[in-house]
C-alpha positions as CSV (number, residue, x, y, z in Angstrom):
1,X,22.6,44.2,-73.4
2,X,24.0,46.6,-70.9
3,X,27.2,47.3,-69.0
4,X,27.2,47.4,-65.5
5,X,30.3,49.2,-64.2
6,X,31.8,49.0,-60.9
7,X,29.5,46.0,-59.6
8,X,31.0,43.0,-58.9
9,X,27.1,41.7,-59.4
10,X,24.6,43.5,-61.1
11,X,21.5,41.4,-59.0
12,X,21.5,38.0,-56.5
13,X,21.3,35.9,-59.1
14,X,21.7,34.4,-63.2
15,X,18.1,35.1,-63.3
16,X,15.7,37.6,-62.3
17,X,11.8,37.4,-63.6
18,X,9.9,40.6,-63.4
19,X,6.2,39.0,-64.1
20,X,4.9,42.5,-64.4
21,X,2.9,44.9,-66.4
22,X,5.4,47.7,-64.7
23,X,8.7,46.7,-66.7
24,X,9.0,46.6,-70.6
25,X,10.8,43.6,-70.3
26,X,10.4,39.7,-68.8
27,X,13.8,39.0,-66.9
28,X,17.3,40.1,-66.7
29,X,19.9,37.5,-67.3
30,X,23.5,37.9,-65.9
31,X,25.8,35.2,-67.3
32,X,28.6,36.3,-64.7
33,X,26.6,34.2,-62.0
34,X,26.2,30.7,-64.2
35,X,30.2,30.8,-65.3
36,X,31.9,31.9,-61.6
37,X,33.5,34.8,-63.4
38,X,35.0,37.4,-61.3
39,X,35.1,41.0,-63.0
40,X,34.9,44.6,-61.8
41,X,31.9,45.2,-64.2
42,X,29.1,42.8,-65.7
43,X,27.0,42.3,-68.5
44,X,23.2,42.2,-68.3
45,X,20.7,41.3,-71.1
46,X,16.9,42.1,-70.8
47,X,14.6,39.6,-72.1
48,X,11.2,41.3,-73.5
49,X,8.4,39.2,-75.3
50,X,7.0,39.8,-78.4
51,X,3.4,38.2,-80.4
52,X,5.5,39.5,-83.4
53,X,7.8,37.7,-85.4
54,X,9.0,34.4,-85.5
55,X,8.4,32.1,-82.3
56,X,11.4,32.3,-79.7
57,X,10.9,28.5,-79.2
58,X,9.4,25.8,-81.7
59,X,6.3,24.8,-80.6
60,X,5.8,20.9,-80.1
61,X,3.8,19.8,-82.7
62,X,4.0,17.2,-85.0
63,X,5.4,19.3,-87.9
64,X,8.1,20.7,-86.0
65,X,9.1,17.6,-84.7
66,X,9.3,16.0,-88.1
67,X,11.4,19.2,-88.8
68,X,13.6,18.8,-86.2
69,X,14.7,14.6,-87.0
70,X,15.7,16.2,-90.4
71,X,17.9,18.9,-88.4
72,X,19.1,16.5,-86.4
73,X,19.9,13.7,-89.7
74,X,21.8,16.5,-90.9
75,X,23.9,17.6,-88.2
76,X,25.1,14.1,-87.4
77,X,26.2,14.0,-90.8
78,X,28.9,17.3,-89.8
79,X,31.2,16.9,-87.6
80,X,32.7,20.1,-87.5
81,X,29.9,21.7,-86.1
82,X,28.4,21.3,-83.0
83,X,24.5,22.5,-82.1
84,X,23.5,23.6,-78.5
85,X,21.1,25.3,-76.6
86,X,17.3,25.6,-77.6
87,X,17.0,25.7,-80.5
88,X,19.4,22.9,-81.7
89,X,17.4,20.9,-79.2
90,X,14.3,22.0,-80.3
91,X,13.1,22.7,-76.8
92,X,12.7,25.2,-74.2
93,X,15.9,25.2,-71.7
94,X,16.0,28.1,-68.8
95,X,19.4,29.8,-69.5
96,X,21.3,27.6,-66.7
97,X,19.8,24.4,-68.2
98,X,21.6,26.0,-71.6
99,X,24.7,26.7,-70.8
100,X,24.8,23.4,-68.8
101,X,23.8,21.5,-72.1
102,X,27.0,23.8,-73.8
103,X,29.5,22.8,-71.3
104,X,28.3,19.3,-71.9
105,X,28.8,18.9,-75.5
106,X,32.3,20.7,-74.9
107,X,33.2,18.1,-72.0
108,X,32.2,15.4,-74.5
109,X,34.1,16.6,-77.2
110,X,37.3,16.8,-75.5
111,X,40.1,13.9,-76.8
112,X,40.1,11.8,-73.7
113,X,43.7,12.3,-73.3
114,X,43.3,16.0,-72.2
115,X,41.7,16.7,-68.7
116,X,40.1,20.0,-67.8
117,X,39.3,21.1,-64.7
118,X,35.5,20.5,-64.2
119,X,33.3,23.9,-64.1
120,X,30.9,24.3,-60.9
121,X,27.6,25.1,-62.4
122,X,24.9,26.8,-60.1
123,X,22.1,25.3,-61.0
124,X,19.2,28.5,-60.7
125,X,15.8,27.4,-58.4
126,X,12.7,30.0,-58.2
127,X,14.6,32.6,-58.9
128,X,17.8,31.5,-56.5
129,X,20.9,29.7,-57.1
């Protein structure tokens, strides 16, 4: 994570790859762009990859999917917690696909009495929103 100061964006948009042997790092994500927030600074994170540790994302195999109808038995059994995102979906989202699934669940779990005013959601293409 890193502070950008005095940018009202840090680069053109929520996701920049850098497929390349030249960074120490995969992409830089800037939540700013995905949310329409306006700010004097932002926040970057850089994504590096790693053969060490444990997996970023399940892998889709039979075990893990076995795994995952438990999670999910369990969960719906809670109803003070909700689970978004990737791993409570056991599945690889790109980030706008994540925070799109987190807005979701909280539009859904709104009493249908209350209205809030619907967020616009740039959806990120090849690199561009």
């Amino acid at each position: 994570r890193r502070v950008v100061k005095d940018v009202n964006f840090y680069q053109p948009s929520a996701q920049v790859n850098y497929p390349s042997m030249h960074y120490n790092f995969t992409r830089i994500i800037e939540y700013k762009h995905l949310l329409n927030q306006s700010s004097d600074d932002s926040v970057i994170f850089l994504e590096r990859s790693s053969d060490k540790g444990e997996p970023y994302y399940p892998v889709p195999n039979k075990q893990n999917q076995d795994l995952y109808a438990k999670y999910q038995s369990l969960a719906a059994k809670n109803s003070d917690v909700s689970f978004v995102g990737r791993l409570a979906n056991y599945k690889y989202f790109n980030m706008d696909q994540t925070v799109l699934n987190a807005l979701t669940l909280f539009d859904k779990s709104l009493p249908e009495s209350r209205e809030v005013e619907p967020c616009s959601l740039g959806i990120l293409v090849n690199g561009f929103l």
